[in-house]
C-alpha positions in Angstrom: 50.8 84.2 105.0 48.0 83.9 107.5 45.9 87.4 107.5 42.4 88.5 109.1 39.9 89.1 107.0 37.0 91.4 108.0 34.0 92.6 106.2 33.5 96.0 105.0 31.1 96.5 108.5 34.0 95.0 110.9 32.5 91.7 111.0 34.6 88.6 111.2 35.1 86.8 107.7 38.5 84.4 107.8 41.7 84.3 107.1 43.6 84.3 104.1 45.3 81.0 103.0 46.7 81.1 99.7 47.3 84.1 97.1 46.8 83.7 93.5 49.1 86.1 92.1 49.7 87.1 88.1 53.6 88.0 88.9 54.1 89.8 85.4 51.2 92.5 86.4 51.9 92.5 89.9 48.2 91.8 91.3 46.2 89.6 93.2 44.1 88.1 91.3 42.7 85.7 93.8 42.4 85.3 97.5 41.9 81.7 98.8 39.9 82.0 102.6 39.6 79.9 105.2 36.1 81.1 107.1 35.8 81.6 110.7 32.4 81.9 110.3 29.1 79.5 108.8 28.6 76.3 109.1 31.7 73.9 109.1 34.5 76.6 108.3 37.1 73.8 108.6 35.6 72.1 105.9 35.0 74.9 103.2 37.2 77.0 101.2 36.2 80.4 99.7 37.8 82.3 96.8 37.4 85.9 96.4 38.7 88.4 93.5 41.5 90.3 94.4 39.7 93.5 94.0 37.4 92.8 96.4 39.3 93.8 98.9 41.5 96.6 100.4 44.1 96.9 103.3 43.3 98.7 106.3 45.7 100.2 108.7 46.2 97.6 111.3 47.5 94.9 108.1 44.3 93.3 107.9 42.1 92.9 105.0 38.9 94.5 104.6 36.4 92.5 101.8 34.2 94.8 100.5 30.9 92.8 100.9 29.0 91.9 104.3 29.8 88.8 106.2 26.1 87.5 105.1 27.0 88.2 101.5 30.4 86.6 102.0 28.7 83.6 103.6 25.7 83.2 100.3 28.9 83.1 97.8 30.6 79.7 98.9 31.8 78.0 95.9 
C-alpha cells in the first residue's frame, strides 16, 4: 500500500507505509509515513492519526496540516 501524501496546501509530504487499523470499528487509527521531504527522509518514520487526513479525488491523501507543521511533529 504505497500512497502520496500531500499537505492540505498541495505540498509534498510522503508516502504512506503501513496502516494501523482497529478492524472491529473499521478506522484508521494510525498512518505510518515515509517523508520525502526534511532532512534524512530515508532514515525517519512519521506517524500521524487517522483523522488527520482525508482522500482526495486523484486517491491520494491529503494531511490536514502544512508540510512545515508535518516536518516540526517527527516522533
Amino acid at each position: 500500500f504505497s500512497k502520496s501524501i500531500t499537505s492540505n496546501a498541495g505540498e509534498p509530504i510522503g508516502k504512506v507505509q503501513d496502516l494501523v487499523v482497529d478492524l472491529p470499528a473499521g478506522r484508521i487509527v494510525y498512518v505510518l509515513i515515509t517523508p520525502g521531504v526534511g532532512p534524512n527522509p530515508q532514515d525517519s518514520i512519521y506517524v500521524a492519526p487517522g483523522r488527520a487526513f482525508t482522500w482526495k479525488e486523484d486517491g491520494s491523501l491529503m494531511l490536514k496540516a502544512s508540510q512545515k507543521h508535518f516536518l516540526a511533529s517527527r516522533v
